[in-house]
C-alpha positions, 0 to 999 in steps of 0.5 A: 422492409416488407415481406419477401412474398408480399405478391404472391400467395403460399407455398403450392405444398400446403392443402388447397382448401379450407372450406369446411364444405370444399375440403371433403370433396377431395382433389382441386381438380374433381372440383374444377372439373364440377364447376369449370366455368367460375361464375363468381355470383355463385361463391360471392352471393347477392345478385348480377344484374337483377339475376338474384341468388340463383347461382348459389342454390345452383351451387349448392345442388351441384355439389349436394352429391359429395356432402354427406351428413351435412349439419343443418345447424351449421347450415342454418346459422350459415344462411343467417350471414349470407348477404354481404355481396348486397351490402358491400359488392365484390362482382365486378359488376359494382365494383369498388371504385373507378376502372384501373388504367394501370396494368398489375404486375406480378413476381413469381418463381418455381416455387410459387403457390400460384404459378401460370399454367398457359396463362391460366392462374389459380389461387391456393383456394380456388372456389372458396365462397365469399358470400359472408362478412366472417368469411371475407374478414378472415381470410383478408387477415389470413392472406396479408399474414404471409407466415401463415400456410393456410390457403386463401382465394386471392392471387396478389399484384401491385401497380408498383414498378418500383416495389417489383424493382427493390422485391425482385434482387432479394427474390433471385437471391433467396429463390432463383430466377424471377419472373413477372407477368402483367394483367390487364384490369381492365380486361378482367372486369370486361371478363366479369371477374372481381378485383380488390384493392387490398387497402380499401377492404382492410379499412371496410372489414377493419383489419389491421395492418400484421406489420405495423406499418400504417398500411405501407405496404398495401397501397399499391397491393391489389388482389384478383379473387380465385383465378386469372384467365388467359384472355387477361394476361398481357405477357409474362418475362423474365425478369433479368432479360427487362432488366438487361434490355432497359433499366426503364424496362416498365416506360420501355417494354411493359407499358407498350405491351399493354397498350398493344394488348388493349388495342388487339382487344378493342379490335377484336371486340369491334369485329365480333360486335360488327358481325353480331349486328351484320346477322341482326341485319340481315334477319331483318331485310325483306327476303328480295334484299337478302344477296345471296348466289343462290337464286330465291325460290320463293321469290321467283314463284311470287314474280312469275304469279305476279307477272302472271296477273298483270298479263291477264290484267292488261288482257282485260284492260285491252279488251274494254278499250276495244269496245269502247273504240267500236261502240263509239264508231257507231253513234260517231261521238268522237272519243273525249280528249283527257284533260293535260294536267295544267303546270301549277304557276309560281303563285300555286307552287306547293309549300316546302312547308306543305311538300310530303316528305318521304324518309328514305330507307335505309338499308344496313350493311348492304354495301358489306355483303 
């Protein structure tokens, strides 16, 4: 039987940090105030996108003003290890195996260690830096030893419904009313914020199962590093309304709620994406093919120039015709006939092969504006 708070993290009682460095600034919230965005390329290292490891010494700075008598050894011997994030990738960038389809689920109750504020999920150790082989090793092994009140940077789930079906009556019975939110992976890596599954990094960083079991327990366990964000929660329920509702209550409720969740977001990013392109369109046109209900000045002081010139033109044209027509009244030449074009025949027929072709032009979101 596994542990009672195999998907949950601790106690919301015990210290929010273990950091050696984050610890002596205080309060969770002045740190989550300093550093409201979480770039996870700060606290894991290594590079996003060939950006290198300009978040980390950003990261540094930042906080540079709440260190005091900082020990260049330890310093030192900290940067000796930093790298991992290039050996084995956590950013989600290169994450760990293919994209989930499967929705991660959740039980937690008032007792929680990370309880959903507004959707929003913090774990215990809200920015502790992963950016070592040391440092992940150990609080994996910290985190699967749920005895333990030390607080980690993982907020844990499970694919499974049935391990939420056999943990929630043992849950209710020991701790009051369950509830179960639902997060989508794959909202979260468009979010660029890392996800692990549990077992795979147990076998990479060779840490052993605490219970013995050959590792049945964390088959379907998975890990969300630091924080989950509200743009990745499907929803949350309670649990006894599923179970009263269907006894099929994932097939049922959850499964449609995140494939309607998964198609509001599709929507959603096709329209923003539709509107960034209809802008670049738009930047792009000539100024004449620009809609607008306001008439352009500039182009209407170019067509009053132009017309202007094709007046003064047509002026000088009629004025040679005329003296061309006197001069040739008097020597009594008649005037030369023009030439009719002759009307090739089929034998002169211009080639399809040889015919100019003419790329028509086209002309993007027109018809939208």
């Amino acid at each position: 039987m596994p542990p009672s708070s195999t998907y949950e993290p601790f106690d919301a009682s015990a210290p929010s940090f273990t950091d050696s460095t984050i610890s002596s600034f205080g309060s969770q919230s002045s740190m989550y105030s300093l550093q409201q965005k979480l770039n996870p390329q700060d606290l894991l290292g290594g590079s996003v996108d060939g950006v290198g490891t300009l978040g980390t010494s950003l990261w540094r700075k930042s906080l540079k003003r709440f260190i005091e008598d900082e020990d260049e050894e330890e310093d030192e011997e900290g940067e000796e290890e930093e790298g991992e994030e290039e050996v084995h990738p956590w950013n989600t960038s290169q994450q760990q195996g293919a994209t989930l389809e499967t929705p991660f689920l959740r039980l937690w109750d008032e007792h929680s260690g990370s309880q959903p504020k507004d959707n929003h999920m913090k774990a215990r150790a809200t920015r502790q830096r992963l950016n070592t082989r040391a440092s992940r090793k150990e609080s994996l092994s910290l985190h699967l030893k749920h005895d333990t009140r030390t607080p980690t940077p993982y907020i844990s789930f499970t694919v499974s419904p049935s391990a939420i079906r056999g943990l929630a009556p043992r849950r209710t019975e020991k701790r009051g009313p369950q509830k179960l939110i639902v997060v989508d992976p794959i909202a979260r890596k468009r979010n660029r914020m890392p996800f692990l599954h549990v077992l795979d990094e147990m076998d990479y960083y060779d840490i052993p199962d605490p219970y013995n079991q050959r590792n049945r327990y964390y088959r379907d366990h998975y890990i969300c590093l630091w924080e989950v964000t509200p743009d990745e929660v499907v929803g949350q329920w309670d649990y006894d309304d599923l179970l009263s509702t269907s006894e099929d209550w994932y097939e049922d409720i959850i499964l449609p709620a995140v494939e309607n969740f998964r198609q509001k977001t599709t929507a959603s990013d096709a329209e923003e994406l539709a509107n960034l392109l209809g802008g670049v369109s738009l930047a792009n046109k000539p100024k004449a093919l620009q809609s607008s209900s306001k008439p352009n000045k500039a182009v209407s002081v170019e067509s009053a120039a132009l017309n202007d010139h094709v007046s003064k033109k047509g002026a000088v044209l009629g004025s040679a015709s005329e003296k061309a027509s006197t001069r040739n009244a008097t020597t009594g030449k008649a005037r030369p006939k023009k030439a009719t074009p002759k009307e090739p025949s089929s034998s002169e027929t211009v080639s399809d092969k040889h015919k100019p072709k003419i790329k028509p032009v086209r002309l993007a979101f027109i018809e939208d504006e």
